[in-house]
DSSP file (Angstrom, degrees, kcal/mol; ACC not computed):
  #  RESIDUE AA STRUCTURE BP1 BP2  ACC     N-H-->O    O-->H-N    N-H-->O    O-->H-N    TCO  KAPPA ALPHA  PHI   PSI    X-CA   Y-CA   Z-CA
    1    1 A X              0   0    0      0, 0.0     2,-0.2     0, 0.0     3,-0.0   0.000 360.0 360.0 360.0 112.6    0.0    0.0    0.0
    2    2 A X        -     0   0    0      1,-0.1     4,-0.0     4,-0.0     0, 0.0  -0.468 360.0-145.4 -24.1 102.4    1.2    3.5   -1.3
    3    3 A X  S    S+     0   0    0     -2,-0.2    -1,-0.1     2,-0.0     2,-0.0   0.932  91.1  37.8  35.4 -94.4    2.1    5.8    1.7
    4    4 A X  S    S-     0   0    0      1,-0.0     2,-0.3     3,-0.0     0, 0.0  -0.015  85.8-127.7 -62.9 172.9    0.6    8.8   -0.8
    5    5 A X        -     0   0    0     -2,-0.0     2,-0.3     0, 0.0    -1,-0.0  -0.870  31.5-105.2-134.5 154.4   -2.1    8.5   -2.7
    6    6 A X        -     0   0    0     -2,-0.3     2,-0.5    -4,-0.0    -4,-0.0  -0.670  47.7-161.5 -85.6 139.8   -1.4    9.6   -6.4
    7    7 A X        -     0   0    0     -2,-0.3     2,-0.3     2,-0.0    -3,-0.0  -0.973  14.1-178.2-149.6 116.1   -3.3   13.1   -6.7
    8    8 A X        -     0   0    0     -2,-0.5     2,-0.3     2,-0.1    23,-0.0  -0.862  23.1-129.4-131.7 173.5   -4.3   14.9   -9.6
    9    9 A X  S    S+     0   0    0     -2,-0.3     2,-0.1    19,-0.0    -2,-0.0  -0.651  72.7  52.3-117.4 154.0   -6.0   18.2  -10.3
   10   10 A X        -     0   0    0     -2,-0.3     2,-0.4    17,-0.1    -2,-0.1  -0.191  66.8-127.3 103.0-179.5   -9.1   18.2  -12.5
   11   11 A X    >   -     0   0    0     16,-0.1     3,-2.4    -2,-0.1    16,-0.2  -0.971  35.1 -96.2-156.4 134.8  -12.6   16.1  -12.5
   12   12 A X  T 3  S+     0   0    0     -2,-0.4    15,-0.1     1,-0.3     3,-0.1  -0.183 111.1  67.6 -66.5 160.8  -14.1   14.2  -15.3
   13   13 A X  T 3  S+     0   0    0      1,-0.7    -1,-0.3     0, 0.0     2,-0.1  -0.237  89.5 108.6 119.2 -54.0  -16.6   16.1  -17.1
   14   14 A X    <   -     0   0    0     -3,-2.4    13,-1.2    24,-0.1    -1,-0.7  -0.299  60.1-142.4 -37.2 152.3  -13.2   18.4  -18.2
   15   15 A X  E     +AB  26  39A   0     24,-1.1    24,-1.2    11,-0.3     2,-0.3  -0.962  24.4 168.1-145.9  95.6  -11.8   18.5  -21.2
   16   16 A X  E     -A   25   0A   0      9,-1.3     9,-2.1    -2,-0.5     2,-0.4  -0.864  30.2-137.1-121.4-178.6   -7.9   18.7  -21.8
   17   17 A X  E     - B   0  36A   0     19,-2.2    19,-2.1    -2,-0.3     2,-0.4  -0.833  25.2-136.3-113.9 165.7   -5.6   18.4  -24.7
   18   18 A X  E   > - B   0  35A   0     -2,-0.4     5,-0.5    17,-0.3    17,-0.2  -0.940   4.6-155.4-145.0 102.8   -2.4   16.4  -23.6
   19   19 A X  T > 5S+     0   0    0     15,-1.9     3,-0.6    -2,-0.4    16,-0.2   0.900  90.1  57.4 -67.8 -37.1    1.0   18.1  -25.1
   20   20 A X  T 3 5S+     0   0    0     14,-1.0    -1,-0.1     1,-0.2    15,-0.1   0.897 119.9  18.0 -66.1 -40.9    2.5   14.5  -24.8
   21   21 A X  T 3 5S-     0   0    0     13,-0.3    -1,-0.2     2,-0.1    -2,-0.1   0.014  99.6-130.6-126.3  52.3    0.7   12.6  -26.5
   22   22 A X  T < 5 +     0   0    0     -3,-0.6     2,-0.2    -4,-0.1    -3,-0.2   0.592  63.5 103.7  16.9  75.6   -1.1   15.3  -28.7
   23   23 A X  S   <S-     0   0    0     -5,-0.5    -5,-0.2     2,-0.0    -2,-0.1  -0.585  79.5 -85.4 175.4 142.1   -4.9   14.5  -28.5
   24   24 A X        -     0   0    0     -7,-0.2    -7,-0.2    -2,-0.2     2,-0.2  -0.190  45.7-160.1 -87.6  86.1   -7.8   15.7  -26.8
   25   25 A X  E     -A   16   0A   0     -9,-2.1    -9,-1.3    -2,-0.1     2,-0.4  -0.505   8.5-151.6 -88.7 161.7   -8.1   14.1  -23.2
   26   26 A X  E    S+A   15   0A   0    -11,-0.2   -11,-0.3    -2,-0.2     2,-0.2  -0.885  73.2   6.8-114.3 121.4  -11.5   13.8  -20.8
   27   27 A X  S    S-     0   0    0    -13,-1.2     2,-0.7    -2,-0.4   -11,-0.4  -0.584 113.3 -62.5 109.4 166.3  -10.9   13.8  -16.8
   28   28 A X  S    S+     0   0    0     -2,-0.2    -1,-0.1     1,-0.2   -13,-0.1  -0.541  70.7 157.4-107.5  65.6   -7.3   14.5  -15.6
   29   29 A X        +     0   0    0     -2,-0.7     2,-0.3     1,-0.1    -1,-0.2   0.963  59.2  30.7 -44.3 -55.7   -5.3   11.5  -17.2
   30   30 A X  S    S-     0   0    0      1,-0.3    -1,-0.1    -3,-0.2    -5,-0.1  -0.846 101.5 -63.6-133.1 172.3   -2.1   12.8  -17.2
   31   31 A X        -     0   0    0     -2,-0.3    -1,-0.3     1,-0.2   -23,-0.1   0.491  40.0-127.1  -4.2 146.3    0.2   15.3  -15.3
   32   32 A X  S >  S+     0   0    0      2,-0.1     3,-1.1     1,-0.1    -1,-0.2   0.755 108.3  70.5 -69.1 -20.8   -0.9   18.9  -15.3
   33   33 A X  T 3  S+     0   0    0      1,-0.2    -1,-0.1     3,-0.0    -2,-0.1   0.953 101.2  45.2 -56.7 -53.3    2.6   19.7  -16.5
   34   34 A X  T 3  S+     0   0    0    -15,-0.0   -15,-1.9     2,-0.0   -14,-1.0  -0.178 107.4  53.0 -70.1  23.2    1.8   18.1  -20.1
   35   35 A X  E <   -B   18   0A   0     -3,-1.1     2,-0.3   -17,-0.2   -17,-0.3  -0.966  63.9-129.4-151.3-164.8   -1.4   19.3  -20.9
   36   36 A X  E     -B   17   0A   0    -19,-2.1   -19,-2.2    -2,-0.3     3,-0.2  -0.976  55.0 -14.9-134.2 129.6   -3.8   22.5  -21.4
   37   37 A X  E     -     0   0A   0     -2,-0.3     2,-0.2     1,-0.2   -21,-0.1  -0.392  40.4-125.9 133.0 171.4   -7.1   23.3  -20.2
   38   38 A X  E     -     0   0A   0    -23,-0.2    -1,-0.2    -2,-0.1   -22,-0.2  -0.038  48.2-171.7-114.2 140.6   -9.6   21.9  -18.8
   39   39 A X  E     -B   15   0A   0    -24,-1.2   -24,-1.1    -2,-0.2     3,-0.1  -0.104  29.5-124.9 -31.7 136.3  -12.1   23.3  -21.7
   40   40 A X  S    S+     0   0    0    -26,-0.2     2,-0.2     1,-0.1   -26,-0.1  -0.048  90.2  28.8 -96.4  41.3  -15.7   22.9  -21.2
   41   41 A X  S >> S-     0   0    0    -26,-0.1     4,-1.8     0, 0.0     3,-0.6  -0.771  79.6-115.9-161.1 143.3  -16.1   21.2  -24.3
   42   42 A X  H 3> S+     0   0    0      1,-0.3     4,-0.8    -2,-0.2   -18,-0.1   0.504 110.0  59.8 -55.8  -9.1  -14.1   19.0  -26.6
   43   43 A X  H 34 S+     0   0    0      2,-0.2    -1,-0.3     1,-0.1     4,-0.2   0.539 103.1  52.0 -85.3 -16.1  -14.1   21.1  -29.3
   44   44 A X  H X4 S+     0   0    0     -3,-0.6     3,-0.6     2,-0.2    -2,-0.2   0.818 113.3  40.7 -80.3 -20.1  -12.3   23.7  -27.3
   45   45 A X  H 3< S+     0   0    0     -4,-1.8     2,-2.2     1,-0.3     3,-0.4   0.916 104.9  70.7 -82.3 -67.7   -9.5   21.5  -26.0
   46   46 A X  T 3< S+     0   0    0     -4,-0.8    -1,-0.3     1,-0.3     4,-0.2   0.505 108.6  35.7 -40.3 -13.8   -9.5   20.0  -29.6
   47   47 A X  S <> S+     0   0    0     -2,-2.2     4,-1.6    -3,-0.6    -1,-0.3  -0.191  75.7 123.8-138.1  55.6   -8.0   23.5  -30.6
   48   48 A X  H  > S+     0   0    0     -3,-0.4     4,-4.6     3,-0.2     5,-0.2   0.917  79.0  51.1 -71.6 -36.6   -5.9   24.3  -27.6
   49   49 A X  H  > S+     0   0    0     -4,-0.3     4,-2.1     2,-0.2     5,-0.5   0.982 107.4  49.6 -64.9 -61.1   -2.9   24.6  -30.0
   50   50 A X  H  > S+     0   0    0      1,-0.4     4,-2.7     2,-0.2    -1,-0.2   0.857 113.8  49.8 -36.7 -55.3   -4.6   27.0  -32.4
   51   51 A X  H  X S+     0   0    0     -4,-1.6     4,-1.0     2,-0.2    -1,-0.4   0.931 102.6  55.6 -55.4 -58.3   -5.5   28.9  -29.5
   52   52 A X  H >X S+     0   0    0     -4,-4.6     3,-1.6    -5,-0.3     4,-1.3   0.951 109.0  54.3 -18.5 -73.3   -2.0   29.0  -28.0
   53   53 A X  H 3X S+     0   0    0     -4,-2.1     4,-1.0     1,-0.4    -2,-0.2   0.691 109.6  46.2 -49.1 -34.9   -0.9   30.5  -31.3
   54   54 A X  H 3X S+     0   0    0     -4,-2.7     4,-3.0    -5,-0.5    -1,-0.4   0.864 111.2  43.9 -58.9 -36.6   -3.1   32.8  -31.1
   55   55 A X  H <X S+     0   0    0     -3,-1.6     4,-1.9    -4,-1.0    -2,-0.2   0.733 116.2  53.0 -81.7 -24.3   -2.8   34.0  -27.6
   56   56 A X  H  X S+     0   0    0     -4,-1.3     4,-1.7     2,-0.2    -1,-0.2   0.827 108.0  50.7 -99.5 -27.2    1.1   33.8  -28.2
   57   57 A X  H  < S+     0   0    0     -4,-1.0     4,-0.4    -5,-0.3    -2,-0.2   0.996 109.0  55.4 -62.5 -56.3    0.8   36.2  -31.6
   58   58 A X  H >X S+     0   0    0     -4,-3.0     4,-3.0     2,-0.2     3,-2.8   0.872 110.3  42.1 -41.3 -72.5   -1.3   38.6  -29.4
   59   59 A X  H >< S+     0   0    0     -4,-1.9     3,-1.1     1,-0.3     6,-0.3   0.874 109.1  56.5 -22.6 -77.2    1.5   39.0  -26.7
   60   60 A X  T 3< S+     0   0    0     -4,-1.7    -1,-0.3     1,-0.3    -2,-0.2   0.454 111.6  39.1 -72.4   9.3    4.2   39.3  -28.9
   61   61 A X  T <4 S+     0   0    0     -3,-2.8     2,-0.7    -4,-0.4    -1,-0.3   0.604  92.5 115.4-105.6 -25.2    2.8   42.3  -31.0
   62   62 A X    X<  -     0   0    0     -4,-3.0     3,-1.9    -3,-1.1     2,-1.9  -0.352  65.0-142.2 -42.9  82.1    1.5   43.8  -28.0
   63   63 A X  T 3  S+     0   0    0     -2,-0.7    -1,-0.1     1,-0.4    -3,-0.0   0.179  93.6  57.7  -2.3 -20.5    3.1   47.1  -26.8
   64   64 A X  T 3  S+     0   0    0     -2,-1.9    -1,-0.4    -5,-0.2    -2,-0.1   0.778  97.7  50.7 -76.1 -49.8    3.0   46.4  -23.5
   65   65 A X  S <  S+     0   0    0     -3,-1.9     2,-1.4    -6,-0.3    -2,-0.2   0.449  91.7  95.9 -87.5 -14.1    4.8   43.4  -23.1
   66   66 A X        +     0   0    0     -4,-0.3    -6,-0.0     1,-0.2    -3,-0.0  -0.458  47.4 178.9 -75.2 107.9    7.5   45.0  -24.9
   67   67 A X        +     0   0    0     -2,-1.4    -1,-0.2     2,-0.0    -4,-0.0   0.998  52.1 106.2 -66.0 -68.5   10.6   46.9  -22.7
   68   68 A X  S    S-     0   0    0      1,-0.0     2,-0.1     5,-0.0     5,-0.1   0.342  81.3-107.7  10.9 131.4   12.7   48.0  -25.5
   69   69 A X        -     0   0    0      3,-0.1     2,-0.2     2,-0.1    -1,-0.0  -0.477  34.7-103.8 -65.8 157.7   12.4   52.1  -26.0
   70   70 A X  S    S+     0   0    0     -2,-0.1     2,-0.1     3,-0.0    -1,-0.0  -0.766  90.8  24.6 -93.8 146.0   10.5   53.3  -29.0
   71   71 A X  S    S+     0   0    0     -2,-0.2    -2,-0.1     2,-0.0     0, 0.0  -0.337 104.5  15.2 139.9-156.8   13.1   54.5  -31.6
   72   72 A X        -     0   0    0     -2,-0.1     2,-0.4     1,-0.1    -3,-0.1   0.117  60.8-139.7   9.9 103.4   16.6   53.7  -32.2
   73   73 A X    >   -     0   0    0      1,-0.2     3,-2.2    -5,-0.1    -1,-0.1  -0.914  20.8-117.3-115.2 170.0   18.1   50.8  -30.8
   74   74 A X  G >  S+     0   0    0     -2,-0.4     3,-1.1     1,-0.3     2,-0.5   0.784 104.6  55.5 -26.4 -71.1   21.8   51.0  -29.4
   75   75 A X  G 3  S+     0   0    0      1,-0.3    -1,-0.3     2,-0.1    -2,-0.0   0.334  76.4 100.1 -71.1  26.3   23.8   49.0  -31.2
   76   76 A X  G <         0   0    0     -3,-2.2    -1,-0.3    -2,-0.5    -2,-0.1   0.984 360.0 360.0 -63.5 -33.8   22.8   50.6  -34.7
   77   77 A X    <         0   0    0     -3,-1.1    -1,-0.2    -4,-0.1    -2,-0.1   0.197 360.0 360.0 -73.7 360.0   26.0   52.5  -34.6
């Protein structure tokens, strides 16, 4: 008998996609480290990536996220 009890975050009825083995899980199969979500539907985990990409395009044009000074930068010279 296991000391611990193996303990995972989520409850079936959730929806995640699984980065390891790239496909669309329900209930908290595996680690939280390796997947995304939980979705309330299987078509939303089913585009977790799509989504990512999106989310990741937004950031990186945002203004916001950016430190860099507007104009110039140093090492043109």
């Amino acid at each position: 008998m296991a000391l611990f009890k193996k303990r995972t975050a989520g409850k079936p009825g959730e929806w995640y996609y699984c980065l390891e083995h790239k496909k669309v899980e329900e209930g908290p199969d595996c680690p939280g480290k390796d997947r995304f979500g939980p979705y309330a539907s299987r078509q939303e985990a089913q585009h977790a990536m799509d989504t990512a990409r999106e989310r990741n395009l937004q950031w990186e044009n945002d203004p916001r996220w950016h430190d860099a000074p507007a104009g110039p930068a140093a090492d043109d010279d």
